[in-house]
C-alpha positions in Angstrom: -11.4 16.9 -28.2 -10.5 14.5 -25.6 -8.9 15.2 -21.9 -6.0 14.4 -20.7 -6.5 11.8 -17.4 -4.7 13.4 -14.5 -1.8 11.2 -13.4 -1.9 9.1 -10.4 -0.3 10.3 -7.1 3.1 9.7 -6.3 2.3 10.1 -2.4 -0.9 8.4 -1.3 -3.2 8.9 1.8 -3.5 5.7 4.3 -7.1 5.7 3.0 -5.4 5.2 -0.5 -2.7 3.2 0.4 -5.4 0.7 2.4 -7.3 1.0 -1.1 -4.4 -0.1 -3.2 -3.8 -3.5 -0.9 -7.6 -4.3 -1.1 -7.9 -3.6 2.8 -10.2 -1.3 5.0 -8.5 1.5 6.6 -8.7 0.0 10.0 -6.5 -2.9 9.1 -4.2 -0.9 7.4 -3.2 1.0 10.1 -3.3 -1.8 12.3 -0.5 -3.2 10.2 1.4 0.3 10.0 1.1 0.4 13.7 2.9 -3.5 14.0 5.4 -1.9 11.6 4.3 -4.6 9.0 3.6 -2.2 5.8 6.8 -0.1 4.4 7.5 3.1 6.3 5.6 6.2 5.7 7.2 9.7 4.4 6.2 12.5 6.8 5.6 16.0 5.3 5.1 17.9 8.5 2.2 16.1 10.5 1.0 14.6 7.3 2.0 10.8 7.1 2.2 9.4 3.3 3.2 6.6 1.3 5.3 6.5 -1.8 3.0 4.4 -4.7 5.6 3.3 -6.4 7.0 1.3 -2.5 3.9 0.5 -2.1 3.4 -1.1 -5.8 6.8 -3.0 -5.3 5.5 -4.7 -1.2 2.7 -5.6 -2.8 3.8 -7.5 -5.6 6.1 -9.0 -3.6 3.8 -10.6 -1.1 1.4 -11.6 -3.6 4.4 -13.4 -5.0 5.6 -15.0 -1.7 4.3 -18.8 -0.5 1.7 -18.4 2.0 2.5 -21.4 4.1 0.0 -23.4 3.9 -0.7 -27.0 3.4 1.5 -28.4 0.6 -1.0 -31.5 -1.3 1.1 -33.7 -3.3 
C-alpha cells in the first residue's frame, strides 16, 4: 500500500520562502526589508508568503537579462 505525499504549502515561512529562492534566511529578509521580494500575507503577527507569488517572481527574474557585458 503506498502513501499519499502530503501536498506542498500554499503559505510558506520566510525560512521556506528564502529556501525556494536558493538564499539564506538573512538575505531574504534583507531583501523583504528593501521591499525587493513580493509582499507578505499577515495572519495576525505571523508574516507569510503565498508559493504560488513566490513561484511566478521567481521565474520571472530567472527569466530577466542581468545586465551584464553583452560579447558579440
Amino acid at each position: 500500500m503506498s502513501t499519499i505525499p502530503a501536498p506542498a504549502p500554499l503559505l510558506l515561512t520566510g525560512e521556506q520562502a528564502a529556501a525556494l529562492a536558493g538564499i539564506s534566511r538573512a538575505h531574504w529578509w534583507a531583501l523583504r526589508s528593501a521591499a525587493r521580494v513580493p509582499f507578505p500575507v499577515r495572519l495576525g503577527r505571523a508574516v507569510r508568503w503565498r508559493r504560488g507569488v513566490l513561484e511566478r517572481w521567481l521565474a520571472a527574474r530567472t527569466a530577466a537579462p542581468t545586465g551584464g557585458p553583452r560579447h558579440g
